[in-house]
C-alpha positions, 0 to 999 in steps of 0.5 A: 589707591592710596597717597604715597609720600617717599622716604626722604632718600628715596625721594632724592633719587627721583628727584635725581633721576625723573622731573617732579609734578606741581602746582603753584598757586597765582593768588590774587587779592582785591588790589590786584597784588601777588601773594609771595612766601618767603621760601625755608627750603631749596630749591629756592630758598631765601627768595620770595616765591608763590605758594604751591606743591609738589603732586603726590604718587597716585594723587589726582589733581582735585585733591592735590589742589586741596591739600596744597591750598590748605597747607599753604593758604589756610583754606581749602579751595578747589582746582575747578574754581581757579584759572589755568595760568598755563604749564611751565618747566622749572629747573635749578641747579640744587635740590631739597637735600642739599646733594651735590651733582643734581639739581630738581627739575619741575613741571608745573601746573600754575593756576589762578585764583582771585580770592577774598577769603583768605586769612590775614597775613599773620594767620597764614600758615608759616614754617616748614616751606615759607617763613613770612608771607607778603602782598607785592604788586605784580608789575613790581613782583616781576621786576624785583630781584629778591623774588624769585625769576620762576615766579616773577616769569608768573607777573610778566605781561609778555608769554614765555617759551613754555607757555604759547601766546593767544594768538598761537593755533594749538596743535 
């Protein structure tokens, strides 16, 4: 099978009508700080959010890991050397089309990768979904108002209601 990409009004409709799949990328540097994009496009546009992406139609989750890290990041990494951060729900009252009545809801696979690799700052891919890119502590990334609240939920020590805490027996 191949990788489908919807047109983009066909896309509104599923965005309108199902939840989408992603993945957010926690990258963490050598001075254990955050890397944060600032967002082009709504949902969440103008806020500093982690890099990441929506899973294609009949994409499997290797090869969406791939892609969106290479987009994102520069670099091609694979989904089996990263951490699982845990699944999150996101949901926001607007959507990529700027159509009034919906917002998009997300069900999101985050992973964490501490990496040395990456380019430079300036060398990361800019654009089409971040128009900048910075390193930000992540005790600071969870507190500062100008990042996102989806991604500052990433940096706070305590759990929260999407994903259980260690202690808490999985059913």
């Amino acid at each position: 099978m191949s990788v489908a990409s919807l047109p983009f009004t066909d896309f509104l409709n599923v965005v309108r009508d199902a939840p989408l799949v992603s993945i957010d990328l926690l990258i963490e540097n050598q001075n254990g700080e955050a890397l944060l994009g600032l967002r082009n496009n709504s949902p969440a546009a103008g806020y500093w959010f982690v890099p990441g992406g929506r899973v294609l139609k009949n994409e499997t989750l290797d090869a969406a890991f791939e892609r969106l890290t290479l987009a994102e990041l520069g670099v091609r990494l694979v989904r089996s050397k990263a951490g699982v951060a845990g699944v999150y729900e996101h949901f926001y009252t607007d959507n990529a089309g700027q159509r009034p009545g919906f917002g998009t809801h997300y069900v999101v696979l985050a992973y964490h990768i501490q990496h040395s690799r990456l380019k430079p700052l300036l060398q990361l891919p800019q654009g089409e979904q971040h128009s900048r890119w910075r390193w930000q502590a992540s005790a600071q990334a969870a507190i500062d108002p100008s990042v996102h609240p989806h991604s500052q939920a990433y940096f706070r020590a305590e759990p929260t209601a999407q994903q259980p805490s260690p202690q808490e027996p999985m059913l």
